[in-house]
C-alpha positions as CSV (number, residue, x, y, z in Angstrom):
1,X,5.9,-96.1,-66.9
2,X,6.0,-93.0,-68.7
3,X,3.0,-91.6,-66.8
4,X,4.0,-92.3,-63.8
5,X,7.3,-90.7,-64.0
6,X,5.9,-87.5,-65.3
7,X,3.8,-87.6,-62.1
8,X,7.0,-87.9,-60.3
9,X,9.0,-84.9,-62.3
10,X,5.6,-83.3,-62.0
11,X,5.6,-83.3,-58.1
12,X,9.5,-82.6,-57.8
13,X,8.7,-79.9,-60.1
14,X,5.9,-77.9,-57.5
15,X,8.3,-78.5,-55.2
16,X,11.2,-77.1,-56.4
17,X,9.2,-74.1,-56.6
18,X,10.2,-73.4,-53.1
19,X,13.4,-72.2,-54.4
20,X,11.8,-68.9,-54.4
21,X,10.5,-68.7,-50.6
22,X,14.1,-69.8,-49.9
23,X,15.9,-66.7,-51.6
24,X,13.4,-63.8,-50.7
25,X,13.7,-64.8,-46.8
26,X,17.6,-66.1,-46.6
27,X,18.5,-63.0,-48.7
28,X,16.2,-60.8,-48.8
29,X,18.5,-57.7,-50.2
30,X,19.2,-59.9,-53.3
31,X,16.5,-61.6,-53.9
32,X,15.8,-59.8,-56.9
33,X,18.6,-60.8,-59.0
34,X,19.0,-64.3,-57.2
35,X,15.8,-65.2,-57.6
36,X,15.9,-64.4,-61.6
37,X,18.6,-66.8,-61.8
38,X,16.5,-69.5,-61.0
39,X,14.8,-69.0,-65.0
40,X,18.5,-68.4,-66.2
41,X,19.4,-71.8,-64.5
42,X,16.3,-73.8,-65.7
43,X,16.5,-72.2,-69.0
44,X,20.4,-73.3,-69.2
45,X,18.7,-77.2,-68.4
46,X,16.0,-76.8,-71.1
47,X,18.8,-76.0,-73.7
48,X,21.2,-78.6,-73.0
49,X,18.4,-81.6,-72.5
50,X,17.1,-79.8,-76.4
51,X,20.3,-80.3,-77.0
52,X,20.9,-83.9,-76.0
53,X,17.8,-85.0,-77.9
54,X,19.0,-83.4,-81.6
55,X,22.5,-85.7,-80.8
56,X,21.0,-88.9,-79.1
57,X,17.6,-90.5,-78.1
58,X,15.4,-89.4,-75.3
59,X,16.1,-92.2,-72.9
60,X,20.2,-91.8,-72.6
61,X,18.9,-87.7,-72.4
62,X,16.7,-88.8,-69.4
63,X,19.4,-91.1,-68.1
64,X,22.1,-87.7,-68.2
65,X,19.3,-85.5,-66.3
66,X,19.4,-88.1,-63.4
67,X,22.9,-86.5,-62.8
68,X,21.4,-82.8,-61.6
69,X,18.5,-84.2,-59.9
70,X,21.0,-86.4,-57.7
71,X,23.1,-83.3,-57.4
72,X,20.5,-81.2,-56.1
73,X,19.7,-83.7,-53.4
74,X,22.8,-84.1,-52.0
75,X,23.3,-80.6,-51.9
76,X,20.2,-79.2,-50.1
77,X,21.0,-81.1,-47.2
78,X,24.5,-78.5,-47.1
79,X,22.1,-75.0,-46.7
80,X,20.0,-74.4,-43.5
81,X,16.8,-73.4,-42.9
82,X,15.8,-69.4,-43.8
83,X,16.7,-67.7,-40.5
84,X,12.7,-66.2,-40.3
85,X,11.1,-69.7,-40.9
86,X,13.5,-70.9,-37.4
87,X,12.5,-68.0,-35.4
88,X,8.5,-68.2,-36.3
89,X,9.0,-71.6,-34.7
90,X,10.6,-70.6,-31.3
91,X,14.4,-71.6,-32.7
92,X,16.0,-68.5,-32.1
93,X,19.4,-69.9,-32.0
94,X,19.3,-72.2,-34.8
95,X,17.7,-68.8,-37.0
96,X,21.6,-66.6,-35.4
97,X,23.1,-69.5,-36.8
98,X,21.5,-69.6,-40.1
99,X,21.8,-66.0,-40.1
100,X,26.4,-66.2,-39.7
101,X,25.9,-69.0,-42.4
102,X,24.4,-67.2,-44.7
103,X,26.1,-63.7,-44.6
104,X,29.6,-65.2,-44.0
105,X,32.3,-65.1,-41.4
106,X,33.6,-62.0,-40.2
107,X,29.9,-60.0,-40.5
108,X,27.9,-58.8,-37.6
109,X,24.1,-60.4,-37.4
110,X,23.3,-59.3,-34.3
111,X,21.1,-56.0,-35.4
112,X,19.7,-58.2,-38.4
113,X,18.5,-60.7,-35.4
114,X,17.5,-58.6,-33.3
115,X,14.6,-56.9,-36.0
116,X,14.2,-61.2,-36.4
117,X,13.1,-61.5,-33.1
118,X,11.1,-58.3,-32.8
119,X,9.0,-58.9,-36.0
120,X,8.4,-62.5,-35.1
121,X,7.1,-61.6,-31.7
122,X,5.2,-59.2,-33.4
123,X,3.6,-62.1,-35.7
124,X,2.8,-64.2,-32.3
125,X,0.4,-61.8,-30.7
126,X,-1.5,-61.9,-34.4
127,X,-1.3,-65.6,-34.3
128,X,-4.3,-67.2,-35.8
129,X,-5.1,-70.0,-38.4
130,X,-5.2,-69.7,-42.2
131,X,-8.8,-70.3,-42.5
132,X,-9.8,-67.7,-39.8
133,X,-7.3,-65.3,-41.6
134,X,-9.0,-65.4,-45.5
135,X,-10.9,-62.1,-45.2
136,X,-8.2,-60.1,-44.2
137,X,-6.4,-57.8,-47.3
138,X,-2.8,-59.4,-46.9
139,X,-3.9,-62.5,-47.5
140,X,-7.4,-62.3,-49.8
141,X,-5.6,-59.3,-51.9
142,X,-2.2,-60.9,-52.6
143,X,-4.0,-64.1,-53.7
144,X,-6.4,-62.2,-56.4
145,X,-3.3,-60.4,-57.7
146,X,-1.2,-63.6,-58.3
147,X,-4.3,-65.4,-59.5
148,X,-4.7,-62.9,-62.3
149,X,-1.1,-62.3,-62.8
150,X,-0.9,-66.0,-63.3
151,X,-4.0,-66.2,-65.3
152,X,-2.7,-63.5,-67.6
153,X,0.4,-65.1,-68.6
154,X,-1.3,-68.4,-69.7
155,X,-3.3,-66.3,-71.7
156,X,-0.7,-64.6,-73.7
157,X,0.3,-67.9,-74.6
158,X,3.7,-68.0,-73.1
159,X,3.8,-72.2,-72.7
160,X,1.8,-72.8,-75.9
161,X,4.3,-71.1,-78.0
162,X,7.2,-72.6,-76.1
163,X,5.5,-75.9,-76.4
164,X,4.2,-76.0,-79.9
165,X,6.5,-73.6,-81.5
166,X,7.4,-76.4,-84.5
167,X,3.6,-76.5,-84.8
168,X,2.8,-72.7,-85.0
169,X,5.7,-72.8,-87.4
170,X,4.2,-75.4,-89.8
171,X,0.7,-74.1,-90.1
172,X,2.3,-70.7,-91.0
173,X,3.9,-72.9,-93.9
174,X,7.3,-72.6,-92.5
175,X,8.7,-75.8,-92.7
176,X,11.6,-76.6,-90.6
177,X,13.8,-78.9,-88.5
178,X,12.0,-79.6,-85.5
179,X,15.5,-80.3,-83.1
180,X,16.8,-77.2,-84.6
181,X,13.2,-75.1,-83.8
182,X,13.5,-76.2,-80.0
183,X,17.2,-76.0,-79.7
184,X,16.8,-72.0,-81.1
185,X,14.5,-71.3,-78.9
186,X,15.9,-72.8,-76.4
187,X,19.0,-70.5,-76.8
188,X,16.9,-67.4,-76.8
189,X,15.2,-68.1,-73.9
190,X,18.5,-68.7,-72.3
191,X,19.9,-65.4,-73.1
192,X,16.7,-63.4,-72.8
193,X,16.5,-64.6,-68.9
194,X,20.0,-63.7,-68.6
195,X,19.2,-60.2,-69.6
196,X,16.0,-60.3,-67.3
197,X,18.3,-61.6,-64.5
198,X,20.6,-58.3,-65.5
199,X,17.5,-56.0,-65.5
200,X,15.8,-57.3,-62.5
201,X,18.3,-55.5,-60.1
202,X,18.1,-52.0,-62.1
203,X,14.2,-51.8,-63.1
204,X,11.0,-52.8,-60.3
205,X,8.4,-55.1,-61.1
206,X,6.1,-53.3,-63.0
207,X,8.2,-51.8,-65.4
208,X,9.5,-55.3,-66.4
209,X,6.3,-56.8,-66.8
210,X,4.7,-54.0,-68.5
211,X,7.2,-54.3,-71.0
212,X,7.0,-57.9,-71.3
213,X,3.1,-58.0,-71.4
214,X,3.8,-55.1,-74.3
215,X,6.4,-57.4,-76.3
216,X,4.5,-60.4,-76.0
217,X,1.3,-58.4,-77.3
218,X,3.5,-57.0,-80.8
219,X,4.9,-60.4,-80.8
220,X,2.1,-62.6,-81.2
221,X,-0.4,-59.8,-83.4
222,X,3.2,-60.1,-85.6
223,X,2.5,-64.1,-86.0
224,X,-1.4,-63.5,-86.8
225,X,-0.7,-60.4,-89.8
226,X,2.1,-63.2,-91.0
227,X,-0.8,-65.8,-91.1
228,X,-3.1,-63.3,-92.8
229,X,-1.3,-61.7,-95.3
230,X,1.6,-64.7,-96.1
231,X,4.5,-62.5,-95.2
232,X,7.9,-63.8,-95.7
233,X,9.3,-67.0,-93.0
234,X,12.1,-64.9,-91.1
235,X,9.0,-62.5,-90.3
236,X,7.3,-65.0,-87.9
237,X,10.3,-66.6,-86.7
238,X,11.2,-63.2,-85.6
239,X,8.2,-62.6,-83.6
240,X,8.1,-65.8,-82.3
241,X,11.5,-65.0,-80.8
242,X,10.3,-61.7,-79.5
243,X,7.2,-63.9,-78.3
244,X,10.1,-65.7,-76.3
245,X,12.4,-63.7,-75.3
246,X,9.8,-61.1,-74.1
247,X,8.5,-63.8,-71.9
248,X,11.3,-64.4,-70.2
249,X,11.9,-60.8,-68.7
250,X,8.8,-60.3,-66.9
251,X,5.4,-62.7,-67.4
252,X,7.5,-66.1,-67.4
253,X,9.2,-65.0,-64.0
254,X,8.0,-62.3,-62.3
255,X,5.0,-64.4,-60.9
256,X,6.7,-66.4,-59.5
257,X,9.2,-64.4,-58.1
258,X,6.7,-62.3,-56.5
259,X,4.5,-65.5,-55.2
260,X,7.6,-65.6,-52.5
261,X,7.2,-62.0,-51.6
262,X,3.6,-61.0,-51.3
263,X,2.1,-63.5,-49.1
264,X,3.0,-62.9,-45.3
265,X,5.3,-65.3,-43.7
266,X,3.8,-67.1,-41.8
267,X,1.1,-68.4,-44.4
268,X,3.7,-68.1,-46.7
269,X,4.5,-71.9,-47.4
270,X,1.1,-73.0,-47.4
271,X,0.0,-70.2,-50.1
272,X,3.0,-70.6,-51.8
273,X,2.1,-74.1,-52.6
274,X,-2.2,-73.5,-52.8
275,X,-0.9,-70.7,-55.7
276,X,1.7,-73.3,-57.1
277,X,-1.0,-75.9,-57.9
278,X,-3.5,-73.7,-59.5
279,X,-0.9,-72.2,-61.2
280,X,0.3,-76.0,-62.7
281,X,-3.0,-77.3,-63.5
282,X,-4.3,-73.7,-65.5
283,X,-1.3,-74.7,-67.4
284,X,-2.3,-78.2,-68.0
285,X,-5.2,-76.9,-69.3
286,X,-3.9,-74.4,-71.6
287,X,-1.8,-76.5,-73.0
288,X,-4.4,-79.4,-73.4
289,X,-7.0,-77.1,-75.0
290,X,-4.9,-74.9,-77.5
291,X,-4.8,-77.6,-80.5
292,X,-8.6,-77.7,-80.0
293,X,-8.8,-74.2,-79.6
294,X,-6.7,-73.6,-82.5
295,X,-8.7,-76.2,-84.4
296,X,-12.6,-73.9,-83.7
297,X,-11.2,-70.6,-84.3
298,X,-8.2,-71.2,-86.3
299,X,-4.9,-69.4,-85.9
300,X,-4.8,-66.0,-86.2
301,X,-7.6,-65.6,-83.8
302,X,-5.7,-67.6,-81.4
303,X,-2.8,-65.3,-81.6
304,X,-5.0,-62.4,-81.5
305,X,-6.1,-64.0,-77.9
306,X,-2.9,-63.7,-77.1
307,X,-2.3,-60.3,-78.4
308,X,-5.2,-59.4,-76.2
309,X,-3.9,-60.6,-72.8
310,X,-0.7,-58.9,-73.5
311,X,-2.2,-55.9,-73.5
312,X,-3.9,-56.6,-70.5
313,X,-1.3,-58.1,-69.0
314,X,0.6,-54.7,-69.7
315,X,-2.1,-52.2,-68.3
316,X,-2.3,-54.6,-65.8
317,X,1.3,-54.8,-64.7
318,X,0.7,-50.2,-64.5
319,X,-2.5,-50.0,-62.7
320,X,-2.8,-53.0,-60.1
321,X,0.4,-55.0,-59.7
322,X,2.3,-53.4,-56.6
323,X,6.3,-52.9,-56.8
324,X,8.2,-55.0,-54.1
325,X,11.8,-53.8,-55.9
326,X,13.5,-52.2,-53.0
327,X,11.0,-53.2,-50.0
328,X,11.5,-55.5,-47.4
329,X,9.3,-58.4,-47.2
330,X,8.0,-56.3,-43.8
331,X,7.3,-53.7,-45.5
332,X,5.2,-55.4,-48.7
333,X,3.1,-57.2,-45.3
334,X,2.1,-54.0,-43.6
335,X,1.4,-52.4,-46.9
336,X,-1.4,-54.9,-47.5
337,X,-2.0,-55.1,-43.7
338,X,-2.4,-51.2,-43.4
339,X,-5.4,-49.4,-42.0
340,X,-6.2,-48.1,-45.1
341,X,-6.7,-51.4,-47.0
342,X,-7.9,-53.6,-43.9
343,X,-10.5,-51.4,-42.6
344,X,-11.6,-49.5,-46.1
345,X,-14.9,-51.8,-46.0
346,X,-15.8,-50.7,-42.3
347,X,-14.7,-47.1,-43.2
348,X,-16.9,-47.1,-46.1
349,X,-19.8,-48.8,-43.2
350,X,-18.9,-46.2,-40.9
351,X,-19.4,-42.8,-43.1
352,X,-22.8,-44.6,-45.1
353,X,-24.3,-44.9,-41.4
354,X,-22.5,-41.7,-39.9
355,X,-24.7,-39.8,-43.3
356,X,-27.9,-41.2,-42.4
357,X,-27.7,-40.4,-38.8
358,X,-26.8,-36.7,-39.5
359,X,-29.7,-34.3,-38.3
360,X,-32.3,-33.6,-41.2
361,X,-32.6,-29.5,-39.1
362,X,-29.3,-27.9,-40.1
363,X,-31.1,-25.0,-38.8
364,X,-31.7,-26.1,-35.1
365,X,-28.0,-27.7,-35.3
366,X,-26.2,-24.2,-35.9
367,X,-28.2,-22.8,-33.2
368,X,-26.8,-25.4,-30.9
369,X,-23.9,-25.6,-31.7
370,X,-23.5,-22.0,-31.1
371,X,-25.1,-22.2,-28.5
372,X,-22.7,-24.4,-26.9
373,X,-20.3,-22.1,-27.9
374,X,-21.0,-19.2,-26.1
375,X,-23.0,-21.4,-23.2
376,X,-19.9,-19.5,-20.7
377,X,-20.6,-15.6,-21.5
378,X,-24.5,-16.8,-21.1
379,X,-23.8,-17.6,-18.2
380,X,-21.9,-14.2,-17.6
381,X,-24.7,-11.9,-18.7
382,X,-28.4,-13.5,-19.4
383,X,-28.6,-10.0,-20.6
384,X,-26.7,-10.6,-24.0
385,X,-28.3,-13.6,-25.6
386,X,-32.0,-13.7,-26.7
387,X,-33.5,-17.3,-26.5
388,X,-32.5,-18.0,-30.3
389,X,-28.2,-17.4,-29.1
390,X,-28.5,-14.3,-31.0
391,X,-26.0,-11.5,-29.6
392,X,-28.2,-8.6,-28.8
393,X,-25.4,-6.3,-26.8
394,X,-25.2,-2.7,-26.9
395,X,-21.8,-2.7,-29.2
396,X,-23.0,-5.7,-31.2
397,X,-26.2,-3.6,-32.2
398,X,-24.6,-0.6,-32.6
399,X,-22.2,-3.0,-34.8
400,X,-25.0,-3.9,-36.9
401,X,-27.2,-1.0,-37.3
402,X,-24.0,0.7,-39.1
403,X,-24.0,-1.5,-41.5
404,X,-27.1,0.3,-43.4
405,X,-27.1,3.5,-45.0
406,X,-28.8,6.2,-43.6
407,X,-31.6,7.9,-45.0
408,X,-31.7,11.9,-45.3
């Protein structure tokens, strides 16, 4: 019974991932700070259910978190659909009415439909299927960035240390309540994504998850000197909490956030969801693997792992990861979409073939080209131009033979 209920949670889980898509295309000028309260919200939930299990036993907490999951239901069905998804599908007037229901009464839509219409008619005429649409850059390129985004995060050990923060504790040799471990975290994951949630409309992208890649790097090369040289138990405790709470700002969120904003819309869904399952089962198997891991290498070379990918994750975050702070989701399509990236490859083609087919005569090809050049006084006076195109006028001669000194 167990299993199958975590297979449940697990596929109301992907989907609730949609939450994202929702925001960045029903409000797309906030979906910044809206869509980093999705982590405050879920981080809230993971406190009070840590919180429920230190004061009863896990089946009356599982019985309480029926209560939100009910809630939710009933409550979706109050929201429309995002405007853009109704106009890609020919609903224009279901998409103006989403549109009044989500700004409110009183505020005109019509210009904000109007650029609806225009950009989804602009989408039609470049209508074509998924699978014919892989090699081009605003879908292949997006899907490499998330993928290492994605794959960076597991690395730096984010969901280990959340999930096996007692343990990491213990084979330090600090030796602690497990309820009130997960219940501390718990707060300071809470407040930390509250203070991402702040930070998310003032700072872009990168400079959150640069930051956040950087923390988590101090963080867990903080935990591996406290293994090494036995430094005192609040030492550890504090990096595990910078571990944490630097997690939540940028690396926990941030890919997620951005999975609803770099893919174009109308492969957006099915992306969305492709990204969301990789995403879930590289967790699976981080999770699955670290007590073996741990168990080969021991660990401080685990956390040094981590400390690694932090770094990466950080230089990454500066060098590669675009900022979509301030852009429209437009705007972030054509930027992948642009000349520049989608034909680079036939560019490239084009000068390598344009080199080899360049005359190997340079000689012969400045004499035609100047003779081309002057092919109209030729034909003016015969007189002026030897058979080489060299001007041999009176005045240009004259010209020339001045030019040398003369002898007494």
């Amino acid at each position: 019974m167990l299993y199958i209920g975590r297979f449940i949670s697990g596929i109301g889980t992907g989907m609730a991932n949609g939450y994202y898509l929702y925001v960045s295309e029903a409000t797309p000028n906030q979906r910044a700070w809206l869509a980093s309260c999705g982590p405050v919200l879920v981080s809230l939930g993971v406190l009070i259910v840590y919180t429920l299990g230190t004061i009863t036993t896990w089946q009356k907490a599982a019985i309480v978190s029926i209560g939100p999951a009910i809630l939710s239901l009933a409550l979706i069905w109050i929201i429309p659909e995002t405007p853009a998804w109704l106009a890609s599908r020919g609903r224009t007037n279901e998409a103006k009415e989403a549109l009044l229901w989500l700004r409110g009464p009183g505020l005109n839509v019509d210009k904000e439909y109007q650029e609806l219409c225009e950009t989804n008619a602009k989408r039609k005429e470049k209508k074509e299927s998924l699978l014919r649409a892989l090699h081009k850059p605003n879908v292949w390129k997006p899907f490499v960035i998330l993928f290492i985004f994605f794959a960076l995060q597991q690395l730096s050990g984010i969901y280990v240390i959340l999930f096996y923060v007692v343990n990491v504790l213990k084979d330090i040799g600090i030796d602690m309540n497990e309820y009130a471990a997960s219940v501390g975290m718990g707060v300071i994951r809470l407040f930390a994504s509250i203070l991402g949630a702040g930070l998310a409309n003032s700072f872009g992208r990168k400079i959150l998850a640069f930051f956040s890649g950087f923390g988590m790097a101090i963080a867990a090369v903080g935990v591996a000197l406290c293994f090494r040289f036995e430094l005192p138990s609040w030492m550890p405790l504090l990096c595990i909490g910078i571990h944490v709470g630097a997690s939540m700002i940028g690396f926990l969120t941030l890919p997620w956030v951005m999975t609803s904003e770099l893919y174009p819309l109308r492969f957006r869904g099915s992306l969305g969801g492709f990204t969301t399952s990789i995403v879930q089962i590289l967790t699976f198997a981080t999770i699955k693997t670290y007590p073996d891991l741990k168990a080969i290498v021991g660990l401080e070379f685990t956390m040094w792992i981590f400390g690694v990918a932090g770094v990466l994750g950080a230089i990454f975050a500066l060098t590669i990861l675009p900022e979509t702070r301030g852009r429209s989701l437009d705007d972030i399509e054509m930027k992948f979409s642009s000349r520049s990236n989608d034909d680079s490859s036939i560019y490239a083609g084009k000068i390598f073939s344009h080199a080899w087919s360049q005359p190997k005569n340079i000689t012969l090809q400045r004499f035609t080209s100047i003779s081309e050049e002057k092919q109209s006084n030729i034909a003016a006076n015969p007189y002026v131009y030897d058979n080489f195109c060299l001007e041999l006028s009176p005045e240009k001669l004259e010209k020339d033979i001045s030019k040398f000194p003369r002898r007494n």
